[in-house]
C-alpha positions in Angstrom: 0.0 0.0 0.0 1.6 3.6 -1.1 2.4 5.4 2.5 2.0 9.4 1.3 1.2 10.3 5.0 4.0 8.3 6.7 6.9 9.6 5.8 5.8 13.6 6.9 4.2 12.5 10.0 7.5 10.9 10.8 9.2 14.2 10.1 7.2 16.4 12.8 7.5 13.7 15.1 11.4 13.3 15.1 11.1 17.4 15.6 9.0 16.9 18.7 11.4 14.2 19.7 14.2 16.9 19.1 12.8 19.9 20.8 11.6 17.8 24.2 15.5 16.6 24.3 14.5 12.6 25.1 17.2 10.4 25.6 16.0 7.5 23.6 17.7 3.6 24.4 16.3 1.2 21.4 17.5 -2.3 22.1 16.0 -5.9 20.2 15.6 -4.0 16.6 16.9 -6.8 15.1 14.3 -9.1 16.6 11.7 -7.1 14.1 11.4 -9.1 10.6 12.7 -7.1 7.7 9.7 -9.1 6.0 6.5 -10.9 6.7 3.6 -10.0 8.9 4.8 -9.9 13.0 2.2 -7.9 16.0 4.2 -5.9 18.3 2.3 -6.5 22.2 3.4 -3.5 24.2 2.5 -2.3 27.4 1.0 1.2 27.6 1.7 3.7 29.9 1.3 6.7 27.8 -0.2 8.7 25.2 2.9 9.0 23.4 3.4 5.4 23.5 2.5 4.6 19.9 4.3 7.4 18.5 7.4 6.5 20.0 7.5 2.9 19.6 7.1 3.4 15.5 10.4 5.4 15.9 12.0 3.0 17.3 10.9 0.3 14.5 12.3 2.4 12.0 15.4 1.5 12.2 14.1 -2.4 10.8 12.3 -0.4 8.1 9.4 -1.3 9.0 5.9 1.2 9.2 4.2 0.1 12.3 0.0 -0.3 11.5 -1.6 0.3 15.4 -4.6 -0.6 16.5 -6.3 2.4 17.6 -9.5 2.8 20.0 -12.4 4.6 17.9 -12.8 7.7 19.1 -9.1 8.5 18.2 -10.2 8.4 14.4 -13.1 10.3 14.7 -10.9 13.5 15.8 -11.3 16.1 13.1 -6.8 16.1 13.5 -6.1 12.7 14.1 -8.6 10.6 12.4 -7.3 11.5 8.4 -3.8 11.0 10.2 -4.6 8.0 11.2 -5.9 6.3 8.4 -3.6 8.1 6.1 -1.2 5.7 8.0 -3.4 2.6 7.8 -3.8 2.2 11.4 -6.6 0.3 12.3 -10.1 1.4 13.6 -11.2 -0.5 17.1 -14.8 -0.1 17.6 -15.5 -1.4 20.7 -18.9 -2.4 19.6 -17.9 -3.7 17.0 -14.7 -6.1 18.0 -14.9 -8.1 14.7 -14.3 -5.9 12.1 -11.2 -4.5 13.8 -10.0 -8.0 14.3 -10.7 -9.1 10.9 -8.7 -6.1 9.4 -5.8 -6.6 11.8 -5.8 -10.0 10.6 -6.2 -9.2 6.8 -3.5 -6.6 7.5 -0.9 -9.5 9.2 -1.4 -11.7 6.1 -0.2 -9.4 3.3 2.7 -9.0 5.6 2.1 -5.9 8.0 3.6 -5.5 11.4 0.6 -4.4 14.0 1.0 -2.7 16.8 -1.2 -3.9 20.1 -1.6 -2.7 23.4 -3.0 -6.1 25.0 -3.7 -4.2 28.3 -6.4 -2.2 26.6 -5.9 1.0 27.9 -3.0 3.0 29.5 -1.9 1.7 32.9 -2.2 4.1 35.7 -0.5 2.4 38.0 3.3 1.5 35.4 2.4 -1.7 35.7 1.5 -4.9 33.3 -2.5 -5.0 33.5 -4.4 -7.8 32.7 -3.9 -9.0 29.0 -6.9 -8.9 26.4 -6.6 -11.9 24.2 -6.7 -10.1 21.1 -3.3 -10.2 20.0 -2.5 -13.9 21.0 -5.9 -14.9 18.8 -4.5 -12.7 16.2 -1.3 -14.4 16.4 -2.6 -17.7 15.7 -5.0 -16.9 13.4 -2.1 -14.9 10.7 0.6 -17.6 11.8 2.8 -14.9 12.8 5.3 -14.4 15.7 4.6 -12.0 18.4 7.2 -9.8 19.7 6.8 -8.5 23.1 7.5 -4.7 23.8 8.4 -2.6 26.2 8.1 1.2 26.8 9.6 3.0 29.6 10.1 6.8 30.5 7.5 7.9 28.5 5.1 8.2 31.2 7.0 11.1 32.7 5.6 13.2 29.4 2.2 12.7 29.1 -0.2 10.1 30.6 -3.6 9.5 32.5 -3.9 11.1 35.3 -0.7 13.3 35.3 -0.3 17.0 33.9 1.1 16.8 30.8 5.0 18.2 30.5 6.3 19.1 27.4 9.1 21.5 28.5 12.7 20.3 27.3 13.5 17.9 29.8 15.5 14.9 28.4 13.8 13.0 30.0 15.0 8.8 29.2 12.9 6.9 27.2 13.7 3.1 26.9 11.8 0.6 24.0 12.8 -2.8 23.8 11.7 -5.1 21.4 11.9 -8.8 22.9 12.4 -12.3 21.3 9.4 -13.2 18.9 6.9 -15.5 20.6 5.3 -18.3 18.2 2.1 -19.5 19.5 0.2 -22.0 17.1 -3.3 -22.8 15.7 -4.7 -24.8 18.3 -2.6 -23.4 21.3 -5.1 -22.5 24.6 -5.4 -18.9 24.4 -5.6 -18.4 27.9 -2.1 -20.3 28.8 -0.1 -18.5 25.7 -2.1 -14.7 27.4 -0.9 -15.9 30.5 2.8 -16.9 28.9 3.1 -13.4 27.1 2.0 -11.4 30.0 4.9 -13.1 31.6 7.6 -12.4 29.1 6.4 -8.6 29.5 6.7 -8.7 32.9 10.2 -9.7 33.3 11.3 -7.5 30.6 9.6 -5.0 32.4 11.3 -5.4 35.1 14.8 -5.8 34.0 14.0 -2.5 32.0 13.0 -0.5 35.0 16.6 -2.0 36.8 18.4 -0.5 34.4 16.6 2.5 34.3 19.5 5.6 34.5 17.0 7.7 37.2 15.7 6.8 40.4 12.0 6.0 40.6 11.8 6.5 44.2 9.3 9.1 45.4 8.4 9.6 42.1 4.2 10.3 40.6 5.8 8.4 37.8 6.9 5.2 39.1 4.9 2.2 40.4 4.6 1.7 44.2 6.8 -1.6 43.8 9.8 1.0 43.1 9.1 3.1 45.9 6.7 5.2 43.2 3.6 6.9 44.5 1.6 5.8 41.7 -2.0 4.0 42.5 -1.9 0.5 43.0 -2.7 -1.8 40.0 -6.5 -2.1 39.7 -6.1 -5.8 39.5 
């Protein structure tokens, strides 16, 4: 499919990245197929989540096609963005269609982006997984690779005042070892197996994070954060 409103949407996001300063870390790149259809399962913990994990796939040369909830489409801005960039449409009432277009999309070889946790986590932690994008998985016969995003809920996310000032703030996406899961498989053991995998990468991201999480509105209560506690 021609991508005419890729490539410039790219360009004023880089710029953003430029002017707020981030420190981006981009690790597992190479675990992104050059080819072929792949879903990418990331956890969510801002709005800038999606934005910033298609920069980091870049590098593989790869466009990123999210799956995005409804309402973002019908913005007057965002909507003809989005669909100038084929990202997908997720009615809620409508589950099927979205499903059947991330899975038409996966076939002719697209890489879709999924947030299995639904929505953004309040508390920086790994919610409870929606089966979508194992079922997706096995349906396409395509690998899953689980993501994770970290820093970029000291931006802008739920619950938090927005900050846009030049901060350089670290920002960490790493893009784990691809997960087959096959026709047949019991979606709730291969949820339970990916939530897992995003857990301990999780983790091992937030050890190595470079600032200290401690006291922080940002960080989970695990950490010594004073973010909410997970809802479940």
């Amino acid at each position: 499919m021609a991508d005419l409103v890729y490539p410039p949407v790219i360009a004023a996001i880089k710029t953003l990245w430029k002017y707020l300063g981030l420190q981006f870390d981009f690790q597992g790149e190479e675990n992104i197929p050059r080819k072929g259809g792949a879903i990418l399962a990331i956890n969510h913990v801002s709005y800038l989540d999606f934005a910033i994990t298609g920069t980091a796939a870049l590098p593989a040369d790869r466009y990123v096609r999210f799956m995005a909830k409804k309402e973002v489409f019908d913005n007057k801005l965002a909507g003809p963005l989005m669909r100038g960039m084929h990202h997908i449409n997720v009615d809620r009432e409508n589950g099927a269609a979205s499903f059947v277009a991330a899975l038409r999309a996966l076939k002719t070889g697209e890489i879709i982006g999924i947030f299995p946790e639904g929505t953004v986590s309040t508390s920086f932690e790994i919610k409870g997984l929606k089966s979508g994008a194992v079922r997706l998985a096995m349906g396409a016969g395509v690998p899953v690779i689980p993501t994770i995003i970290w820093g970029s809920q000291r931006i802008w996310t739920k619950g938090i005042k927005r900050d846009l000032r030049r901060n350089k703030y670290p920002v960490t996406v790493v893009f784990g070892q691809p997960i087959t899961y096959q026709r047949g498989d019991d979606v709730d053991v291969a949820e339970t197996h990916l939530r897992q995998m995003l857990l301990e990468m999780l983790h091992e991201v937030q050890d190595k994070y470079p600032d200290s999480h401690v006291g922080q509105r940002w960080a989970p209560a695990r950490l010594g954060g004073t973010a909410p506690a997970p809802l479940n």
